[in-house]
C-alpha positions in Angstrom: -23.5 70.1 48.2 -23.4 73.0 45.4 -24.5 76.2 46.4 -25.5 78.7 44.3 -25.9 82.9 44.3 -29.3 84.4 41.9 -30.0 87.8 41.1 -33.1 88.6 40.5 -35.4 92.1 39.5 -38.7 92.4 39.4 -40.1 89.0 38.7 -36.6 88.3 36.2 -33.8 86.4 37.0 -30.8 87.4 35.5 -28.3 85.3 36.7 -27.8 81.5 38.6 -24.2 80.9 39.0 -22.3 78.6 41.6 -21.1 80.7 44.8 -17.7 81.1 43.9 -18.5 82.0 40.2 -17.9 85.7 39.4 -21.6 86.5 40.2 -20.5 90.3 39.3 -19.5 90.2 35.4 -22.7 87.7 34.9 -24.9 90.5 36.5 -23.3 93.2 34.4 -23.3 91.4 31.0 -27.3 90.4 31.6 -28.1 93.7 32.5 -26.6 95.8 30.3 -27.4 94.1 27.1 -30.9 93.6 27.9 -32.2 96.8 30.7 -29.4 98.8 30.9 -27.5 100.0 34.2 -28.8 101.4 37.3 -31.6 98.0 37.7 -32.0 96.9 41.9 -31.5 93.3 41.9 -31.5 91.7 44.8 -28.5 88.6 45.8 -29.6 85.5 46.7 -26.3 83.2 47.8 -26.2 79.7 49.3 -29.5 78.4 47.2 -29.7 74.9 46.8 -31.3 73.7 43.5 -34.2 71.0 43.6 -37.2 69.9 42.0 -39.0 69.3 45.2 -39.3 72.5 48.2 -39.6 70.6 51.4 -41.4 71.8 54.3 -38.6 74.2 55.8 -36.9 75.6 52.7 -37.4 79.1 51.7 -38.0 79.1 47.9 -36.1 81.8 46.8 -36.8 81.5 42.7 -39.3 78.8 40.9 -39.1 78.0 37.6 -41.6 79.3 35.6 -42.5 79.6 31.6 -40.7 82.5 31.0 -37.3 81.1 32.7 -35.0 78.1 33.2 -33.1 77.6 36.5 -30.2 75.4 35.2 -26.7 74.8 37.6 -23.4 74.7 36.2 -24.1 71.3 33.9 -26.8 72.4 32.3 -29.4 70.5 34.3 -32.7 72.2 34.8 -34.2 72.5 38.2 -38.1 73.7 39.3 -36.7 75.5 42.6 -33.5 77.5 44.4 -34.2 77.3 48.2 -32.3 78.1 51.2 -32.2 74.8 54.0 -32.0 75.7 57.5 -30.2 71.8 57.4 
């Protein structure tokens, strides 16, 4: 199963890339173009992407109108959780 790391700030999320993407350049290009440097975000890694949270996952990101949550094939997905299975 695909695992994947988000940074996020202040409501935003900036970046959703698998867990062996290079998380680091994404978070810099986002930033920098759009809020310049010095922004907290806070890393998120081993999210799994769904459209349905089950009982036991921590939803760590939901979709909302102002945001996509899409994985490396383009597909969109409502939630990023973490699964304690």
């Amino acid at each position: 199963m695909q695992t994947y790391t988000l940074a996020i700030s202040d409501g935003v999320l900036f970046a959703c890339l698998p867990d062996e993407a290079d998380i680091a350049s994404a978070i810099t290009e986002a930033t920098a173009v759009s809020y310049g440097f010095g922004l907290n975000l806070d890393i998120v890694r081993g999210a799994t992407l769904t459209n349905a949270a089950g009982p036991d996952d921590e939803v760590v990101w939901q979709e909302s109108p102002d945001s996509e949550l899409l994985d490396a094939q383009g597909r969109r997905y409502r939630y990023a959780v973490r699964r304690t299975c």
